[in-house]
C-alpha positions in Angstrom: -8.7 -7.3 -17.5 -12.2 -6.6 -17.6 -12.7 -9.5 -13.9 -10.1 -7.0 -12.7 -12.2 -3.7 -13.6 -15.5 -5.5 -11.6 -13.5 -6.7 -9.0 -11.6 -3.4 -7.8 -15.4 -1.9 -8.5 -17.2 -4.2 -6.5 -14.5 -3.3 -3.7 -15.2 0.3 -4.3 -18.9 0.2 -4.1 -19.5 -2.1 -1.1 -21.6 0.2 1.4 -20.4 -2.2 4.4 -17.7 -2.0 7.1 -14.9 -0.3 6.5 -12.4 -3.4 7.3 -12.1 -6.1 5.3 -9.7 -9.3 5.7 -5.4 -9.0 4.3 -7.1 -11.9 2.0 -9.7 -9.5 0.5 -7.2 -6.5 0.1 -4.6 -8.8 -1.3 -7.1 -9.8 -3.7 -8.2 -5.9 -5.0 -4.6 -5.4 -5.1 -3.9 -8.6 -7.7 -6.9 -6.9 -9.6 -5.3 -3.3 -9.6 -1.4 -4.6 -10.5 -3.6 -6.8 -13.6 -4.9 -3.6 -14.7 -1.4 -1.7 -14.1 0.2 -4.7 -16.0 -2.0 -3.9 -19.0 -1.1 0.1 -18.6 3.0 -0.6 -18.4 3.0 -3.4 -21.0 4.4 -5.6 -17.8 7.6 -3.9 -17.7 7.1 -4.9 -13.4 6.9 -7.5 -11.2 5.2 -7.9 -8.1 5.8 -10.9 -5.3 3.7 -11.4 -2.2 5.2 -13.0 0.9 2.0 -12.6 3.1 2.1 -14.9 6.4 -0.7 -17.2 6.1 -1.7 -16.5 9.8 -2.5 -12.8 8.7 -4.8 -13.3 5.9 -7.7 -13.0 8.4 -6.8 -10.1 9.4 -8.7 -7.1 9.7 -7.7 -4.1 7.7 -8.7 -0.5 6.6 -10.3 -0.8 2.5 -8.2 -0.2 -0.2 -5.0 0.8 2.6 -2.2 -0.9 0.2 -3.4 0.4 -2.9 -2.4 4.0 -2.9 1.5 2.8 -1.5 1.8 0.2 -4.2 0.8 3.0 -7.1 3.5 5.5 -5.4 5.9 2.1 -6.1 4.5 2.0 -9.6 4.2 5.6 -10.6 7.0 7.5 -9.2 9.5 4.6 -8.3 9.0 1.8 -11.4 7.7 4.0 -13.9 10.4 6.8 -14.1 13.2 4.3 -13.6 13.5 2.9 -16.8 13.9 -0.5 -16.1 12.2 -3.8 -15.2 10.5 -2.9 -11.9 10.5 -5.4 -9.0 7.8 -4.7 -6.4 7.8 -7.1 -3.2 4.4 -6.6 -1.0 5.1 -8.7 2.6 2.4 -8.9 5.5 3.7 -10.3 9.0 2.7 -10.9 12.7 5.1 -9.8 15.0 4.3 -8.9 19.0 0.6 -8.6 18.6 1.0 -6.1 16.1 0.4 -6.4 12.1 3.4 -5.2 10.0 3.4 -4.6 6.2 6.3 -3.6 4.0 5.9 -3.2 -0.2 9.2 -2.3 -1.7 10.5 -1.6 -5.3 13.9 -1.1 -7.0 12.8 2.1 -8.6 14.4 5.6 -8.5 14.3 5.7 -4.7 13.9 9.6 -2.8 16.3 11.2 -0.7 15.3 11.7 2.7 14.9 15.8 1.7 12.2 13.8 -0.3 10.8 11.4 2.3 10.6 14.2 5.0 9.0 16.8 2.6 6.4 13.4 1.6 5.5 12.7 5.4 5.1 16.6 6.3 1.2 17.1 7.7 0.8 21.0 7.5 1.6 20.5 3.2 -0.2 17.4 2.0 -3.8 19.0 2.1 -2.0 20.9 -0.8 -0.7 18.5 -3.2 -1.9 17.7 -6.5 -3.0 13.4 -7.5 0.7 13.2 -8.7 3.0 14.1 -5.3 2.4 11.8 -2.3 -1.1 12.5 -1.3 -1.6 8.5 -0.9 1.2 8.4 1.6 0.2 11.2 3.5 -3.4 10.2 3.8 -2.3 7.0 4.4 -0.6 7.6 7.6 -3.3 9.7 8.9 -5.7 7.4 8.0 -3.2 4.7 10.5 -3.2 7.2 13.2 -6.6 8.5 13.4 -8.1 4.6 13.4 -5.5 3.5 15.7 -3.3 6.1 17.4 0.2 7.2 17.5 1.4 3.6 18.3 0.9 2.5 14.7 1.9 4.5 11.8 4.4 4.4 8.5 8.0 5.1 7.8 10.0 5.6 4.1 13.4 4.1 3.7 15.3 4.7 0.5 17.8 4.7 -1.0 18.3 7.3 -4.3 18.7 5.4 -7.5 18.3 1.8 -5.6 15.0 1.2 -4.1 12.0 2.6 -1.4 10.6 0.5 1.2 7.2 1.5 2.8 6.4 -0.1 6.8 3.3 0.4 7.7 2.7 -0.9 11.4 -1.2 -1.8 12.6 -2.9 -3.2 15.4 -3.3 -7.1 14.7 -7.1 -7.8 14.6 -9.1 -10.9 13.5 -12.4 -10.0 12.6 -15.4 -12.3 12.6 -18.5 -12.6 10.5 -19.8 -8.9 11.9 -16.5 -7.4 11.9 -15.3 -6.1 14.8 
């Protein structure tokens, strides 16, 4: 618990380049589902299926984090029952694709459109969506309206979360 505390902190405080490698992201986000695990007594699951070809990858800091505590928070958490998240990363067409999905409570798609509404999410409170929101505007403002994220659910069954970036391999000085 307490290597998982320094090591989302070290990721915090890092005053470098925004990007950092799918292998250092996967690695906060082992440290954050340790702590979570702690938190929910480990009433959830979580399985990576990352393409090895994409772990050097160049991605935004702490970008999976806030969509895999939506999965834990508002999908696991109020279910009820053992929570399943699966987290995969893939290279398809020159172009970096993630998907993390969990059997939770699932949203309607009243739900998902009201979640992925711009002119509201400046407005929300820590505990509605702000993640997802910022999330996707943080994917076009970086990259442009080529890239972005999309919700599909299914009420009481499960949420899936695509997110869709350029595919980048960074070197020593980043890009």
């Amino acid at each position: 618990m307490v290597s998982s505390i320094v090591n989302l902190l070290n990721g915090c405080m890092k005053n470098d380049n925004n990007q950092i490698t799918v292998e250092e992201e996967i690695s906060l986000l082992k440290s954050y589902i340790t702590m979570q695990e702690y938190r929910l007594f480990g009433r959830f699951t979580v399985e990576f299926s990352i393409e090895p070809s994409v772990m050097s990858c160049l991605i935004p800091r702490f970008f999976l984090q806030p969509i895999l505590e939506n999965a834990l928070i508002h999908g696991i958490e109020p279910s009820g029952k053992k929570g399943l998240i699966v987290i995969k990363g893939y290279k398809q067409d020159d172009k970096l694709y993630f998907s993390i999905t969990d059997n939770g409570v699932g949203m309607s798609q009243e739900q998902i459109d009201l979640l992925l509404r711009s002119d509201i999410h400046s407005q929300r409170s820590r505990l509605t969506g702000i993640g997802i929101a910022n999330t996707r505007d943080r994917i076009k403002m970086l990259y442009g309206p080529e890239y972005g994220l999309e919700i599909n659910s299914v009420k009481g069954v499960f949420t899936t979360v695509n997110i869709c970036l350029p595919f980048m391999i960074g070197n020593e000085g980043g890009i």
